[in-house]
Backbone bond lengths (Angstrom), bond angles and torsions (degrees), N, CA, C in turn:
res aa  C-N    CA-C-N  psi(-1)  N-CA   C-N-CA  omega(-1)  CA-C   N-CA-C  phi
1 X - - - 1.464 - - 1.533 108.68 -
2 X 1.449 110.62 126.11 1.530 95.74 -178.45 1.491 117.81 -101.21
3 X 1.073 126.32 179.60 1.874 137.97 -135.82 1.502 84.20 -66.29
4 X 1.245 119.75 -57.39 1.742 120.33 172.45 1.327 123.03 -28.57
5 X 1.416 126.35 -80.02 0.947 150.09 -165.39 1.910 88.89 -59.06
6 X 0.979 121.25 -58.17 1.928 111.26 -178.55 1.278 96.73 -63.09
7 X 1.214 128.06 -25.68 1.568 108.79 -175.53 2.060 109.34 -80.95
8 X 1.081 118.37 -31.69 1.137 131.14 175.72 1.604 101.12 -55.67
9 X 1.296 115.47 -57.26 1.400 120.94 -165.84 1.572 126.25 -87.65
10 X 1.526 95.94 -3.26 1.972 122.96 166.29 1.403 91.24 -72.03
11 X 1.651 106.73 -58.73 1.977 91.88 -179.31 1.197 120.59 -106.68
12 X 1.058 110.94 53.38 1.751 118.86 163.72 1.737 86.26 -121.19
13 X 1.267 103.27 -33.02 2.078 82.32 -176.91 1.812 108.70 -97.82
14 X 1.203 113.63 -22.45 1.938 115.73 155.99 1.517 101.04 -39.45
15 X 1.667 109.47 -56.96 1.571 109.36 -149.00 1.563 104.57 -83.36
16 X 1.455 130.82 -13.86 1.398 130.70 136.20 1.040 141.87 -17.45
17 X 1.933 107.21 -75.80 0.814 134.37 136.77 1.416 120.07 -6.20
18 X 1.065 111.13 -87.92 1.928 129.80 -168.16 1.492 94.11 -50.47
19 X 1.288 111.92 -49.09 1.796 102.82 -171.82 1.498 106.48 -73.55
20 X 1.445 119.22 -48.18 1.369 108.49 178.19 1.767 114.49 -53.26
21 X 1.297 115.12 -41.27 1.875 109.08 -177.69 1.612 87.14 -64.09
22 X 1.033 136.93 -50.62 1.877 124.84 -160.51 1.744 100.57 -65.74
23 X 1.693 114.13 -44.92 1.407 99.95 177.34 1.652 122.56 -74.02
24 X 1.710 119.69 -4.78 1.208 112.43 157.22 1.873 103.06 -78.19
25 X 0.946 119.61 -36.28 1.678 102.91 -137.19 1.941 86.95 -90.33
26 X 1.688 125.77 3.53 1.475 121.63 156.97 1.214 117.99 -100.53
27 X 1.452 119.01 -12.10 1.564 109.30 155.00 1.421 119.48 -84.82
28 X 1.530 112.86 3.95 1.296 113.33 165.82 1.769 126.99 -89.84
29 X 1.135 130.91 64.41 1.052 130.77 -137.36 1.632 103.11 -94.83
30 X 1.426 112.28 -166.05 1.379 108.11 -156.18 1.566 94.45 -59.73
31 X 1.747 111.83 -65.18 1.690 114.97 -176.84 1.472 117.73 -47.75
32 X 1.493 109.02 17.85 1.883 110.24 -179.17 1.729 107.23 -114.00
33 X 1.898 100.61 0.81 1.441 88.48 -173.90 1.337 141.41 -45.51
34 X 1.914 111.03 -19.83 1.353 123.40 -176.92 1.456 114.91 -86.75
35 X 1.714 113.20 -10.31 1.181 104.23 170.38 1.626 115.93 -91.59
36 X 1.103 100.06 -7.55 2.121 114.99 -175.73 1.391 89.06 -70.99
37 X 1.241 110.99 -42.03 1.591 104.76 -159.84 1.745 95.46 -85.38
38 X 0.768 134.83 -22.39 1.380 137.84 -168.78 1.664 114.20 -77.47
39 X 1.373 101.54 -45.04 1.453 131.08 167.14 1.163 123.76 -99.91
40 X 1.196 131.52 -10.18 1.609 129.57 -178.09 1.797 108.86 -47.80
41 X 1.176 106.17 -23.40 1.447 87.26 -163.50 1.640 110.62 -71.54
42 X 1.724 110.70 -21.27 0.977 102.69 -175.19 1.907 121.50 -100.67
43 X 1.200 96.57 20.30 1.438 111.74 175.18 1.745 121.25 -91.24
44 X 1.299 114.26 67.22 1.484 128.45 -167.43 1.497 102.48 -148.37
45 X 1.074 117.45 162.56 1.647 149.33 -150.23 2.023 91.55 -78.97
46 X 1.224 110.81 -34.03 1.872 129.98 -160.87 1.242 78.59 -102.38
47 X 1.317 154.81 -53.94 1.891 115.56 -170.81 1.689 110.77 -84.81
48 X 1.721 92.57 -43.19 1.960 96.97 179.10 0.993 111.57 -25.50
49 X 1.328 103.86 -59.37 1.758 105.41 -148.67 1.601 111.82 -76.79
50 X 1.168 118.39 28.77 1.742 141.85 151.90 1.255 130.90 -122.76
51 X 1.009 98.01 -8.93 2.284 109.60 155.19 1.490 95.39 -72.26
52 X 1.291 99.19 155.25 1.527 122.77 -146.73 1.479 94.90 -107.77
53 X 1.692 98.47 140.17 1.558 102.67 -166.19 1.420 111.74 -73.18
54 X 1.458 116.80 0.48 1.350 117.47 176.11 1.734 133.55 -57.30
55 X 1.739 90.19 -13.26 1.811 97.00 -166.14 1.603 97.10 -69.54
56 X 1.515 115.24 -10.96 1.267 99.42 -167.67 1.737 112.42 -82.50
57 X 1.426 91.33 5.44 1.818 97.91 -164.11 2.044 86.36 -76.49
58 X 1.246 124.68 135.05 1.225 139.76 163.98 1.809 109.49 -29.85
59 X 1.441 114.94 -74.02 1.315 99.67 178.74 0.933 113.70 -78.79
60 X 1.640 163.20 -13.84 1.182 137.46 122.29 1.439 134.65 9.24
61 X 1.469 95.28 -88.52 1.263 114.35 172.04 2.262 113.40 -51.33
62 X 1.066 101.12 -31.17 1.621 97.92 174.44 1.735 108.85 -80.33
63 X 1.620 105.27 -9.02 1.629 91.95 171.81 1.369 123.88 -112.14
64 X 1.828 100.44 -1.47 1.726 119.08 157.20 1.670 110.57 -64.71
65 X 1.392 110.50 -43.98 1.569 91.68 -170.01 2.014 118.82 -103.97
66 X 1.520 86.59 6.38 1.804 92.63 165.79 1.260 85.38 -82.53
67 X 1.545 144.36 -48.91 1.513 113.73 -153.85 1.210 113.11 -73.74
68 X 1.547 103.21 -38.67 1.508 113.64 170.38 1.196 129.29 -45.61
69 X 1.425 119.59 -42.45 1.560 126.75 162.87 1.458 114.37 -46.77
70 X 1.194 108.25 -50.90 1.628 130.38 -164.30 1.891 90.41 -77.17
71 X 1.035 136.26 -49.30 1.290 136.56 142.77 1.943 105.51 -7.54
72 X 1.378 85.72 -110.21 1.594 109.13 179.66 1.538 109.54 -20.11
73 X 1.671 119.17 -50.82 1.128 105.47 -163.11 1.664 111.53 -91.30
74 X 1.626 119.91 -3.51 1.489 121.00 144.48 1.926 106.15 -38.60
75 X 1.035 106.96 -68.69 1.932 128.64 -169.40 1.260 93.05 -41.32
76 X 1.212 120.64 -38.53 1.858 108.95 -157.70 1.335 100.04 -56.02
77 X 1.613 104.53 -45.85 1.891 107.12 -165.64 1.362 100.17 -72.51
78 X 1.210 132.90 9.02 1.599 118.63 168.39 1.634 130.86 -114.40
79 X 1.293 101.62 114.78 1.429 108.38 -168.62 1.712 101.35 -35.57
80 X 1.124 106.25 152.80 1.554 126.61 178.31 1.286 109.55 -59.84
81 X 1.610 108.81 -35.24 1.870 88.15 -163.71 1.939 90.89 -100.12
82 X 1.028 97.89 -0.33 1.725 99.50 172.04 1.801 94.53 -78.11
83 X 1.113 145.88 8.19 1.216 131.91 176.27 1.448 120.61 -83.72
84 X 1.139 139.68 113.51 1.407 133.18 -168.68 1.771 99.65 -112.52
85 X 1.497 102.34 153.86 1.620 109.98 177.90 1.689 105.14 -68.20
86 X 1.725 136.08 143.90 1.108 115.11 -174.97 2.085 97.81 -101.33
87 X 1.480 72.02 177.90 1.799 74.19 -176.30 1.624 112.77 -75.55
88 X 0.788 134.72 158.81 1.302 143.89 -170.50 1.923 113.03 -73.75
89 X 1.507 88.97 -51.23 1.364 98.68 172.52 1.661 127.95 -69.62
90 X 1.619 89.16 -0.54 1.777 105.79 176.39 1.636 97.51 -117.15
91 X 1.130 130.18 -41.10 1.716 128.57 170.74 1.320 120.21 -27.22
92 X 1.252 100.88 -86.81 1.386 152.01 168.95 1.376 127.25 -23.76
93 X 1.290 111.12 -35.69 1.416 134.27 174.95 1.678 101.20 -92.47
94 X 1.252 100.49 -61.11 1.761 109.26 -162.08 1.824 86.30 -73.69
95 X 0.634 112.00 2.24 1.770 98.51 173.36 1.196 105.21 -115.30
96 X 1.186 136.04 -28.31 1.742 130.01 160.01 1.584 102.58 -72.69
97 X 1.166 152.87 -58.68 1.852 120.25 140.94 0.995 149.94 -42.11
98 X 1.540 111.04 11.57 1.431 117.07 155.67 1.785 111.69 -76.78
99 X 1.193 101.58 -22.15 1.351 104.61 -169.24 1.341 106.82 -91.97
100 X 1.348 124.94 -0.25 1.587 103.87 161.73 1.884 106.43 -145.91
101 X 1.044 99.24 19.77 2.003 95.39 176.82 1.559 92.69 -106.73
102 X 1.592 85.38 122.56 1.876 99.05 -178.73 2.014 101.94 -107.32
103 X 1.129 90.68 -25.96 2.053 98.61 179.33 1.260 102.49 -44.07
104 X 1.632 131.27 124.08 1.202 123.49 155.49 1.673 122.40 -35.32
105 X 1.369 110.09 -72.28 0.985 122.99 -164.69 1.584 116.48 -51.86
106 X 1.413 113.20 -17.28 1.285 116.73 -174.53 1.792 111.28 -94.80
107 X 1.423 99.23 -64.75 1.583 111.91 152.65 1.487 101.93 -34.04
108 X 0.837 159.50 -3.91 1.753 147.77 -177.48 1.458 79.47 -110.40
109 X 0.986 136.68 -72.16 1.463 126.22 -159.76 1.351 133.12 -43.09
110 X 1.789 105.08 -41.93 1.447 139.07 -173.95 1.734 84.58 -67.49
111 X 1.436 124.47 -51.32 1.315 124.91 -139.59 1.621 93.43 -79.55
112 X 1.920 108.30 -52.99 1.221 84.26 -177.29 1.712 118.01 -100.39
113 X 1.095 116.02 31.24 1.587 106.65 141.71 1.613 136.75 -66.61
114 X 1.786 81.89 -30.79 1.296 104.83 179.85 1.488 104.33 -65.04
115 X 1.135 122.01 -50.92 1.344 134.79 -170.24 1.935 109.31 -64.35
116 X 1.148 95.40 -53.67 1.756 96.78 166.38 1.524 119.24 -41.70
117 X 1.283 98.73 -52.09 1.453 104.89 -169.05 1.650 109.45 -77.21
118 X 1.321 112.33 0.43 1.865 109.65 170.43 1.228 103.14 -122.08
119 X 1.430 122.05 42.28 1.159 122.38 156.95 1.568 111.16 -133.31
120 X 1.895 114.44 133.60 1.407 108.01 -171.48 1.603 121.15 -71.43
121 X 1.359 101.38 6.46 1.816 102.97 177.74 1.205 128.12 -110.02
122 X 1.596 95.17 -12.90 1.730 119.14 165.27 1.228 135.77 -102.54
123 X 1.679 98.22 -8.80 1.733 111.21 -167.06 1.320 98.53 -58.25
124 X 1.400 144.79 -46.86 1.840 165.90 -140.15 1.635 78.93 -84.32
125 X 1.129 157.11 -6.29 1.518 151.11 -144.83 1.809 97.78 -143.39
126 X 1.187 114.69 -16.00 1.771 137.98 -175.38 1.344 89.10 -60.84
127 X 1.429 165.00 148.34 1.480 144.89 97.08 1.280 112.31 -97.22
128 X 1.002 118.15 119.85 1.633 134.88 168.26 1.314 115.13 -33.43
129 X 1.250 124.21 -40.19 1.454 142.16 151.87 1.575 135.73 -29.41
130 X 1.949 92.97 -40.69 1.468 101.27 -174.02 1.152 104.85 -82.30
131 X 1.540 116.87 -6.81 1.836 100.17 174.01 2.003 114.50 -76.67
132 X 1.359 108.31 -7.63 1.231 106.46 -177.64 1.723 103.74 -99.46
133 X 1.154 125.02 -3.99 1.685 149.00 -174.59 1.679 88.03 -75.97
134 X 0.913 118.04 -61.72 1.436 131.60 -147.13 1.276 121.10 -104.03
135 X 2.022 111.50 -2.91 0.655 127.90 147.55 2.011 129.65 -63.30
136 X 1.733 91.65 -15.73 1.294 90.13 -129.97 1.759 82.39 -144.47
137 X 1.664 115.66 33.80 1.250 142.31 141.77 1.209 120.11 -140.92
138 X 1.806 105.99 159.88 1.273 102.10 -154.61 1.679 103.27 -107.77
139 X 1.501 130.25 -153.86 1.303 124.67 -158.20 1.755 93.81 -76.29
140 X 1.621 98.02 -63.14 1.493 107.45 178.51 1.889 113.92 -26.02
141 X 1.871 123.43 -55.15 0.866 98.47 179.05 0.898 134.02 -113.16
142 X 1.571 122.57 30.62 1.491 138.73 128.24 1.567 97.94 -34.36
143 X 1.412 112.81 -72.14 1.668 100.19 -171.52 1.525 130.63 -37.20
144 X 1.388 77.19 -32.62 2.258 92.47 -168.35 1.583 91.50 -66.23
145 X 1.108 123.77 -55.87 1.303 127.33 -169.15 1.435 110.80 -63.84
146 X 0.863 131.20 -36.58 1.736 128.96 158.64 1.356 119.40 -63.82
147 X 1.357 133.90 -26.38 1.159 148.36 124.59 1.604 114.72 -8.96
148 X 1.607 113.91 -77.13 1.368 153.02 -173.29 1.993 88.20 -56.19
149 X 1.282 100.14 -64.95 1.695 99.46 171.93 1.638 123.49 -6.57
150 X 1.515 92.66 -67.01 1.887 104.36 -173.08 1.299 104.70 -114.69
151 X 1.639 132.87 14.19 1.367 124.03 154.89 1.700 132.49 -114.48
152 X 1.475 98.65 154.49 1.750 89.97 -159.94 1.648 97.93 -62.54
153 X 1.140 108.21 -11.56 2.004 112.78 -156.37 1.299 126.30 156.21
154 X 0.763 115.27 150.46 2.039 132.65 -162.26 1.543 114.65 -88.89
155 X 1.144 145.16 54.56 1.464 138.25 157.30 1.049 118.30 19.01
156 X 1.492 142.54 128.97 1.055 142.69 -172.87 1.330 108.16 -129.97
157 X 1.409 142.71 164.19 1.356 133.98 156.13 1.483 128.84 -163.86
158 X 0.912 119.43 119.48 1.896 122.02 178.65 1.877 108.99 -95.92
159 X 1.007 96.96 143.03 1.684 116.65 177.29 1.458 123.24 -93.45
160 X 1.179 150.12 43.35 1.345 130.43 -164.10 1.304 126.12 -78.34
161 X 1.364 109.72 155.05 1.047 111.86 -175.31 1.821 106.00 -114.49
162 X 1.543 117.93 143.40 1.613 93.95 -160.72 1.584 97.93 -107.16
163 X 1.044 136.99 110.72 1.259 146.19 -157.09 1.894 94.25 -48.01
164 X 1.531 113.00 -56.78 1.421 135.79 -152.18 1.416 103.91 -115.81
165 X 1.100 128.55 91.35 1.052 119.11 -173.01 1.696 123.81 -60.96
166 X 1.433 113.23 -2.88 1.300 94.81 171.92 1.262 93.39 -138.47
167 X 1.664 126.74 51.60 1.081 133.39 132.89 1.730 119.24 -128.93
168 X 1.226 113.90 101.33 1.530 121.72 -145.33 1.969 93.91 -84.58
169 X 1.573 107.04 -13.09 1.468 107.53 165.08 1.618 117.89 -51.41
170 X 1.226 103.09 -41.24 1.628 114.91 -177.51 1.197 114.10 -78.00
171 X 1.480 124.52 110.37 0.956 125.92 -140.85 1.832 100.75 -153.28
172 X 1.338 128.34 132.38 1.129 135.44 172.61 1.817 113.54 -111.57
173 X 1.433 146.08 91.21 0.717 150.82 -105.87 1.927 88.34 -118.75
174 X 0.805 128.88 91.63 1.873 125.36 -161.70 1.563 116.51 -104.83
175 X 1.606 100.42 -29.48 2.101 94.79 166.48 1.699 88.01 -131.61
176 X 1.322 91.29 145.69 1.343 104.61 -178.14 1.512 106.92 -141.43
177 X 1.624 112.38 115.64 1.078 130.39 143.26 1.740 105.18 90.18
178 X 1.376 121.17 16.20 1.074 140.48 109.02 1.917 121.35 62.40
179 X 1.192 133.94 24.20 1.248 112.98 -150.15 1.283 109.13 -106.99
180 X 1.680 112.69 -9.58 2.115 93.99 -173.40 1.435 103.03 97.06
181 X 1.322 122.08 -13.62 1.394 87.42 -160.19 1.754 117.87 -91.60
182 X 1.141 109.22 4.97 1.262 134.33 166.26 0.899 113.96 -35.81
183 X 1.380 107.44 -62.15 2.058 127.01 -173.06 1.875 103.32 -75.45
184 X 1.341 102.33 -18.10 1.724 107.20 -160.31 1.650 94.66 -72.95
185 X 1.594 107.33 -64.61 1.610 129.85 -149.35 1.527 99.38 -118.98
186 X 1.428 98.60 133.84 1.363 112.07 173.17 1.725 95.18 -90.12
187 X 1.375 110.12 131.00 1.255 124.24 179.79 1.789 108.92 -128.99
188 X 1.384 113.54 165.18 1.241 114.33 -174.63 1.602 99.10 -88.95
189 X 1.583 128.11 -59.20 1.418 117.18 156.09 1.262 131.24 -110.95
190 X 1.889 111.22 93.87 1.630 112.07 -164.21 1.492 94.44 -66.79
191 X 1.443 143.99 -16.01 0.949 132.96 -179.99 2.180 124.37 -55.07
192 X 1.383 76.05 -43.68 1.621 94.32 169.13 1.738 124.58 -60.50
193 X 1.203 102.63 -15.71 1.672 125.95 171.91 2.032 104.06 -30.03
194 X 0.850 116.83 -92.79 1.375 121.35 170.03 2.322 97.47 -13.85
195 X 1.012 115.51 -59.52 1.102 127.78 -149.37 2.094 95.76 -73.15
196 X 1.591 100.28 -76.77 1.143 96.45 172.86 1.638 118.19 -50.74
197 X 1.200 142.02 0.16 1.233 135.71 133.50 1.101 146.07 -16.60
198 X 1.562 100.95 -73.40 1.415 117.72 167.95 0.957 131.36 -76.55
199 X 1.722 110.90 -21.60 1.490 115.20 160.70 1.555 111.89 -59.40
200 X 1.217 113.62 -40.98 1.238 100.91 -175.44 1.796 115.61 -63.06
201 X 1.264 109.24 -49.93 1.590 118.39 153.69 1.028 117.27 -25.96
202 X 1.423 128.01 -88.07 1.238 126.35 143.60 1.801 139.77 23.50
203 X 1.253 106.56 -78.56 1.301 146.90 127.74 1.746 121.01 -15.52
204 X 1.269 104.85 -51.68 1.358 102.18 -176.48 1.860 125.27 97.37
205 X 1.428 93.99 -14.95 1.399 101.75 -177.32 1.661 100.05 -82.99
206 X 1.092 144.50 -36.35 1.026 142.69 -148.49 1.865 108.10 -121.14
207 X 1.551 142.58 151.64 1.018 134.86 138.46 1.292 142.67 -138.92
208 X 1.538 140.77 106.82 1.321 128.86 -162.47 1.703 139.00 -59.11
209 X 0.876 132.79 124.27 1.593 125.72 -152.27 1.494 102.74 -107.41
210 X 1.302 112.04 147.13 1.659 100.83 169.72 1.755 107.59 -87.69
211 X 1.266 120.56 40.27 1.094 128.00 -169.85 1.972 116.93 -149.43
212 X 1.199 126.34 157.20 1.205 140.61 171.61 1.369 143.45 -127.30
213 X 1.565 130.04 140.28 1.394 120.49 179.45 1.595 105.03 -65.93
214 X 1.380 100.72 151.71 1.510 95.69 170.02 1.878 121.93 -79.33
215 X 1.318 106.42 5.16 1.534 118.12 -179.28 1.563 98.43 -77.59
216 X 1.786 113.66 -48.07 1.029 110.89 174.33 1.826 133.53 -36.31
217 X 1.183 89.32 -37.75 1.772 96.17 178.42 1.891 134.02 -26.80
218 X 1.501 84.98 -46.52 1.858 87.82 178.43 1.150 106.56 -77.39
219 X 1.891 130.21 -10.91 1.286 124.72 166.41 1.798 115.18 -61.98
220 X 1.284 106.22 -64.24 1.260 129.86 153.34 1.461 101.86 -8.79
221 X 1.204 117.57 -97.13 1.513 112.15 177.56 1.198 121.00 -58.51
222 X 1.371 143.69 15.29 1.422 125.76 160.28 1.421 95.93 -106.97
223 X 1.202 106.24 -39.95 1.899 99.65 171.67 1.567 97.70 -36.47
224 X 1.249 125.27 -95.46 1.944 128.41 163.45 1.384 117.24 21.19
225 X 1.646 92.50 -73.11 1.384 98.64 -179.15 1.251 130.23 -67.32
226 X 1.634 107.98 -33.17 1.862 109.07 156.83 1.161 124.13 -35.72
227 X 1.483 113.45 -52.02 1.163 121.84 -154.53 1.828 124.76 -91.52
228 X 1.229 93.77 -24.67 1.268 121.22 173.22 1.529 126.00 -18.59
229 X 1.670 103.59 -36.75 1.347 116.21 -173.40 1.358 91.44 -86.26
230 X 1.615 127.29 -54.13 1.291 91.58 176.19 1.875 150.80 -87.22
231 X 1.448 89.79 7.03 1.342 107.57 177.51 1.570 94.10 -74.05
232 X 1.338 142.36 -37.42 1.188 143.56 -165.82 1.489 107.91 -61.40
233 X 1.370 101.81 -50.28 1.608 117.20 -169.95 1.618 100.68 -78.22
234 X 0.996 132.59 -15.51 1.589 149.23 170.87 1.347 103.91 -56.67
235 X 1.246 104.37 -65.41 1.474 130.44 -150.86 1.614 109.21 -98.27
236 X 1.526 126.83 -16.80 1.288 138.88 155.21 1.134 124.23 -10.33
237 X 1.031 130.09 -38.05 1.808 140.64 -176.02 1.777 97.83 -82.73
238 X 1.123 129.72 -29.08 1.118 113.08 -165.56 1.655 102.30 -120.73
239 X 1.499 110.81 160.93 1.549 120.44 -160.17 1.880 93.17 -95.33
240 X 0.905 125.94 146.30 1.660 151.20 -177.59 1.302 83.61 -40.76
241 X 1.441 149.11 -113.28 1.185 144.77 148.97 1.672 108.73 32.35
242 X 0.970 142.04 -96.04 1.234 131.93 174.88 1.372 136.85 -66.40
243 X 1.795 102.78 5.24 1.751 119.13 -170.10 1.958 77.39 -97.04
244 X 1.264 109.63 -50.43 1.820 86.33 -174.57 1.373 124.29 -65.67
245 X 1.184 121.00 -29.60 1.708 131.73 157.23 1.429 108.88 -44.26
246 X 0.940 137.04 -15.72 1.929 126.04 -165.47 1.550 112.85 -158.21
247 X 1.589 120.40 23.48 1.283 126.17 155.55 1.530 99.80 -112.87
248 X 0.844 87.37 158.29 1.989 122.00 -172.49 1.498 109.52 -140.57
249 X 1.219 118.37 126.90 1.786 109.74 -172.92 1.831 83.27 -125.29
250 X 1.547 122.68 120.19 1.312 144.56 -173.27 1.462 92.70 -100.97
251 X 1.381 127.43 100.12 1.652 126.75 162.52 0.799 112.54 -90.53
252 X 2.049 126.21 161.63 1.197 130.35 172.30 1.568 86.96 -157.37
253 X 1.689 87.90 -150.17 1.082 112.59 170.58 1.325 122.11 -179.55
254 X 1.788 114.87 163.16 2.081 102.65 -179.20 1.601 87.74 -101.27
255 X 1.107 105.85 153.82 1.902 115.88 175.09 1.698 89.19 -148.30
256 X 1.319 88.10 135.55 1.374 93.22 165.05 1.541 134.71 -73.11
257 X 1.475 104.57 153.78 1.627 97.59 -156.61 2.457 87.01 -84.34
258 X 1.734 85.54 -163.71 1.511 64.12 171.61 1.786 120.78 -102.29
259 X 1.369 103.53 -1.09 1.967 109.40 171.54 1.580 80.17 -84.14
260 X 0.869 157.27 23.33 1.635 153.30 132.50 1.439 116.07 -54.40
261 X 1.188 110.35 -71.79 1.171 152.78 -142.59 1.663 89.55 -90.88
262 X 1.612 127.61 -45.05 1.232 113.27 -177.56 0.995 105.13 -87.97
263 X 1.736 142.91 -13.04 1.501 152.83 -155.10 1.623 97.99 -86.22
264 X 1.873 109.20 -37.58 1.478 113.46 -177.18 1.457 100.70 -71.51
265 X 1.141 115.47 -52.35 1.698 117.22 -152.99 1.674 90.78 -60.45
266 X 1.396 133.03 -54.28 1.604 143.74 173.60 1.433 111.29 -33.15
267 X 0.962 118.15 -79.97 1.600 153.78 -179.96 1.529 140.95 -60.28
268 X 1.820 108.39 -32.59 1.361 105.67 -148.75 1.856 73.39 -143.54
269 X 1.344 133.63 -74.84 1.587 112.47 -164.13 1.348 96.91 -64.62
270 X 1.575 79.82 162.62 1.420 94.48 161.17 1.776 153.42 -62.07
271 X 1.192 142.30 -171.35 1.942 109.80 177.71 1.558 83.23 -122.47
């Protein structure tokens, strides 16, 4: 490329630049002052001009300033001098996914991480991390985790069936993993339930115990009672009398770990 041609293309990406800081700093309007201040640092000619020329694409740009709104109106509930500058390496990112996450449930997350992290009592709750977390779940278990929000923990449950009755190793394994949450959360695929699980496991936010709270219990039994019809039809071949001899009910539960637990408070309640 010769000396020309880089000089042509220094100000074709300056003059980007310049329009992208002017199209942030007019969607920043007077009622956005707490987010200017929150973000100002990164509103200059030296970060712009590496935001992606895409904001200029129309729907883009209509899913930069719904989040942004949805942004701002986290800020309202925060006193002014509670406003802290955010980190760049948390800005920066969640503002180049403002411009293309249209999912509620996900966009809420981006927004209020965003929002955690420009506040000085929540910033310590910010992980730089959770923008790749949240990349990397889907709407459904966004839901679970809002779920996870106002509960101590998730019920779990296995069914066995004992092939031998006086070898309890032998084992035919018939409900697996058991939680209710079917009936709890409307999901797009409750079938996938088992799956978004382990992602969350996976993940780190979540972990399964071979163990349970004792609060859990009345869950426990309505889980039971769901299921009942089909444990019945399971268990059909054999007379009551020999169905209590060769079931085994394996409880647990998921509890959140504590990068769980800080990923919700960041991410998933509300500010």
């Amino acid at each position: 490329m010769s000396d020309e041609e880089s000089n042509v293309n220094a100000l074709i990406h300056l003059g980007q630049g310049k329009l992208v800081s002017k199209l942030y700093q007019d969607l920043l309007s007077k009622p956005s002052k707490k987010a200017g201040q929150a973000l100002g640092t990164i509103v200059n000619v030296s970060n712009t001009v590496l935001w992606p020329i895409k904001w200029f694409n129309e729907r883009t740009r209509l899913y930069f300033e719904s989040n942004l709104k949805k942004y701002e109106e986290k800020l309202e509930n925060l006193p002014e001098e509670e406003i802290t500058p955010v980190p760049t390496e948390i800005s920066n990112p969640i503002l180049d996914r403002f411009s293309y996450v249209s999912n509620k449930e996900l966009s809420d997350a981006f927004v209020k991480l965003l929002a955690s992290a420009s506040s000085s009592k929540k910033a310590k709750d910010a992980h730089p991390g959770f923008i790749q977390i949240i990349d990397r779940i889907s709407p459904d278990e966004a839901r679970i985790l809002k779920y996870l929000a106002t509960a101590i923990a998730i019920p779990v449950i296995d069914i066995k069936h004992i092939n031998n009755p006086d070898n309890s190793a032998q084992y035919r394994l018939v409900i697996k993993g058991e939680t209710g949450l079917k009936q709890k959360l409307i999901l797009n695929w409750p079938d996938n339930l088992p799956i978004y699980l382990d992602n969350l496991e996976s993940l780190g936010l979540i972990s399964r115990k071979p163990y349970y709270l004792t609060v859990l219990e009345t869950k426990f039994e309505k889980i039971l009672e769901d299921l009942d019809p089909e444990i019945k039809k399971i268990f059909e071949k054999y007379n009551e009398e020999e169905l209590r001899k060769v079931r085994i009910e394996d409880k647990g539960m998921y509890e959140k770990t504590n990068f769980g637990n800080m990923f919700i408070r960041a991410c998933i309640r509300g500010h």
